[in-house]
N, C-alpha and C positions, 0 to 999 in steps of 0.2 A: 497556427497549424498544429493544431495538437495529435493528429497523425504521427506527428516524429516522437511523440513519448509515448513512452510501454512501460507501465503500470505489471508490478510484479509483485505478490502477496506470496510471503517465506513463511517461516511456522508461525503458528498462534500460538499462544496457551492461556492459561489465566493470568498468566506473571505478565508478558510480552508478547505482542507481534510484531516481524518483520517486514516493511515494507520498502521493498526496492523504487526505484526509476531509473530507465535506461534512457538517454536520448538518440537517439535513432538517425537522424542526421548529421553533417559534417562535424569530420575529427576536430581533437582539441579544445572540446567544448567541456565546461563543468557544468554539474547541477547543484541548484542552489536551492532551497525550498523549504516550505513545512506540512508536517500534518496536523490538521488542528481538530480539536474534538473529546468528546463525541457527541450529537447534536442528536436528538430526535423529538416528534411530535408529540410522543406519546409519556414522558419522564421530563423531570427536570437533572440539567449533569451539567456538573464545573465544567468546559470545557479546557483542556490542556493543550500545549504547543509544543510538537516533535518536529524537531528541527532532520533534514538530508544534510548527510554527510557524506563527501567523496570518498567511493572505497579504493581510488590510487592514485598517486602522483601523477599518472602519466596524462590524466586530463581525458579520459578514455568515455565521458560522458554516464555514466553508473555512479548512481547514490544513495544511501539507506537510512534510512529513518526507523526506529525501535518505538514503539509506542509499549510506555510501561502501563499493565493494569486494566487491559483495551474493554470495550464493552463491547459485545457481541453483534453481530444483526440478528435480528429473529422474525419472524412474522409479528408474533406478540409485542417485542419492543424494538422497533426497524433502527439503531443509532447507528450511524454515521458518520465520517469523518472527512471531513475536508483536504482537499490537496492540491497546494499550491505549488506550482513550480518557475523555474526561469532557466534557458541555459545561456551562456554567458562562452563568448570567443574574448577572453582577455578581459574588457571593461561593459564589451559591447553587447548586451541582452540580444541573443537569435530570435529565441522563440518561448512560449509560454503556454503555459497548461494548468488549469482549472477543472478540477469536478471531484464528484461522490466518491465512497468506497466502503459498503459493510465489509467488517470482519467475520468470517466466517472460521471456525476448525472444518477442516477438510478429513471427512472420515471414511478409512479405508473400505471398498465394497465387499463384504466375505464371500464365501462361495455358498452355493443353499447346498445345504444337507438334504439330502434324498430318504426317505426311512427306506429300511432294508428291503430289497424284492419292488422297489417302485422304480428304481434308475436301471 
């Protein structure tokens, strides 16, 4: 049921991207997981293993994973990263989520300049 996890991309830079997982269904549940990568068709690249880390005690289902050094997606070279998850009630695996995720930087939209006497 991979409906119950939401997939949330925090800042990028060239040093680091952030990547959350929320699980979405019943309390009490931890996430446990990796991001692996970066894979693509087009380059050959070491892939790396960023482990999810719960950000609280209180089992509130929220985990982030840091990918140091990330490779971008682009048209030109699409890399990719894997992401595996599992949430966990105690011993017991709920549920599980598998799939893709280019990094992007998200870049803010300016406003257009008008030249003078056109706006």
């Amino acid at each position: 049921m991979a409906e119950t996890f939401e997939i949330l991309l925090g800042d990028v830079t060239d040093m680091a991207a952030c990547v959350r997982a929320r699980y979405r269904g019943a309390g009490g549940v931890v996430v446990r997981g990796w991001v692996r990568g970066p894979y693509c068709e087009r380059s050959r690249t070491l892939p790396a293993k960023f482990p999810f880390r719960a950000q609280s005690p209180e089992n509130d289902g929220l985990a982030e994973a840091i990918v140091t050094d990330p490779c971008l997606w682009s048209e030109q070279m699409p890399h990719l990263y894997r992401i595996e998850l599992e949430a966990l009630q105690g011993d017991q695996v709920v549920d599980r989520y598998c799939g893709d995720l280019g990094l992007r930087r998200l870049a803010p939209r300016l406003p257009i300049d008008f030249a003078p006497g056109t706006g």
